[in-house]
C-alpha positions, 0 to 999 in steps of 0.5 A, spaced: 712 431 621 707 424 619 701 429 620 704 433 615 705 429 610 697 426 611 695 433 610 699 433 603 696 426 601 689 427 603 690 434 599 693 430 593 688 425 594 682 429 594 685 432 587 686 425 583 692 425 584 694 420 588 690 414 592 696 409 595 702 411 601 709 406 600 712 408 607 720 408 607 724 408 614 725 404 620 722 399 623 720 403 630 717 408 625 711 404 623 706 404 629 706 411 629 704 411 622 699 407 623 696 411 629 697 416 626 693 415 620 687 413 625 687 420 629 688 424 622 683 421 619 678 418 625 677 412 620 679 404 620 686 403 615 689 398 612 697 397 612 700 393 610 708 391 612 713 388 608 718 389 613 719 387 622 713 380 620 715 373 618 713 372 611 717 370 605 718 374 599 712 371 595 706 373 600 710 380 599 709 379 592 703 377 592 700 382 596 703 387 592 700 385 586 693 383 588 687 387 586 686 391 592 692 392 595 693 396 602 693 404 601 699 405 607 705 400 606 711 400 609 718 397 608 724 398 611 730 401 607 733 394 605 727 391 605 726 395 598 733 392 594 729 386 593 723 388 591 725 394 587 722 391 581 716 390 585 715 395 587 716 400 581 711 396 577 706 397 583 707 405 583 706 403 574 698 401 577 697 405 582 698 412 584 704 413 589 706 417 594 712 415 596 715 417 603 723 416 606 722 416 614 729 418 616 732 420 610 739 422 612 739 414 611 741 414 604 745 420 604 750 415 601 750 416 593 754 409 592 750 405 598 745 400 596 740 404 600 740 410 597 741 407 590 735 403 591 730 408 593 732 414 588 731 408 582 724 407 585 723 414 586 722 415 579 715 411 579 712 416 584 707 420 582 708 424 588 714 423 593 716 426 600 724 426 605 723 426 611 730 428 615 731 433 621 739 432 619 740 433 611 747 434 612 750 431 618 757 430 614 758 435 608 754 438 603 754 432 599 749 428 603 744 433 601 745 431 594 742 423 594 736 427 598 735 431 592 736 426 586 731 421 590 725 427 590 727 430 584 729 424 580 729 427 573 731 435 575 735 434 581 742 436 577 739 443 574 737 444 582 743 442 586 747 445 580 753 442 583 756 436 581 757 431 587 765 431 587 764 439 588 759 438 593 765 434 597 770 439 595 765 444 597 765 441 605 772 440 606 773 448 604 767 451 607 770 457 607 767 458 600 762 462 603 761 465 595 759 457 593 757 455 600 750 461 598 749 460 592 748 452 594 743 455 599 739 458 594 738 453 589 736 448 593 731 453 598 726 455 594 725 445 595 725 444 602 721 446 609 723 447 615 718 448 621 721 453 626 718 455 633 717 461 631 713 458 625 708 456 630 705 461 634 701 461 641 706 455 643 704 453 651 709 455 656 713 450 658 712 449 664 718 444 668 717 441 675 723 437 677 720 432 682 725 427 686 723 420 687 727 415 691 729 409 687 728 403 690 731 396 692 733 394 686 736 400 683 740 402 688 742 396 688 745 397 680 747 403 681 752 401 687 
């Protein structure tokens, strides 16, 4: 997933259309960003992190409102709360694409994560949700998802209102409602299946016995 989303930013950079990356997502995600920046492109990078390092909040703005500030750029969710103003004056300047790592995480339509984020989205030129569970609760949980990449066209593609989307999971069996959801919001998402990607090696499973040592027996006794 991160490669893909390097491949459309170097396809809509070399278009114009956008020159700086502001990831959002957990901590754990921002050293795979950054290796894999350097394998998809072969190239030095430079990142910045707002999140997970000892700095106070005037570095973080300084940083932001420098010259040239870095092309990738990663926060945490909470971590945009306090800087959303910051942030969106950035995305003003500059020509964003902005990406939410683990997207289900703001999937809460009343929560500070989700309601920061989605105000933020709608000063990016470009903007990404990345997410291999969009509805673990109900049919709801798809709808902050949708808002924060399609801010201003959101309700036309949903065409549901929240309060349905809630009814709609505690009575799925509203097949009728539960298709025509399905449909509008399709033609708006991709999903990668095996089946999309041909000539998949075999897999090729050897169980090989190791005896555990001193120690662990120890534990496991």
């Amino acid at each position: 997933k991160t490669s893909i989303v390097y491949a459309a930013y170097s396809y809509l950079k070399s278009k114009g259309l956008v020159n700086k990356l502001v990831i959002v997502g957990p901590l754990s995600s921002f050293q795979a960003w950054e290796t894999e920046y350097t394998e998809c492109f072969n190239e030095p990078f430079d990142s910045f992190r707002y999140s997970g390092v000892e700095l106070n909040k005037e570095d973080k703005k300084s940083h932001i409102y420098s010259e040239n500030p870095s092309e990738l750029n990663l926060i945490f969710y909470q971590g945009v709360e306090g800087l959303s103003k910051d942030l969106i004056a950035f995305m003003n300047k500059f020509k964003v694409m902005l990406v939410v790592d683990e997207a289900h995480r703001i999937k809460n339509a009343d929560g500070k994560w989700g309601k920061n984020i989605t105000k933020i989205s709608q000063a990016a030129k470009s903007r990404v949700a990345l997410t291999g569970t969009p509805i673990p609760n109900g049919y709801e949980d798809i709808y902050n998802i949708v808002k924060f990449i399609y801010p201003f066209k959101f309700k036309s593609i949903i065409n549901f209102h929240y309060s349905q989307l809630k009814e709609l999971s505690s009575n799925p069996s509203n097949k009728e409602e539960v298709e025509s959801l399905k449909k509008n919001i399709s033609p708006f998402f991709m999903r990668i299946r095996k089946e999309d990607l041909p000539n998949l090696p075999v897999v090729n499973e050897k169980e090989v016995n190791i005896k555990m040592g001193e120690i662990q027996k120890e534990l496991y006794s």
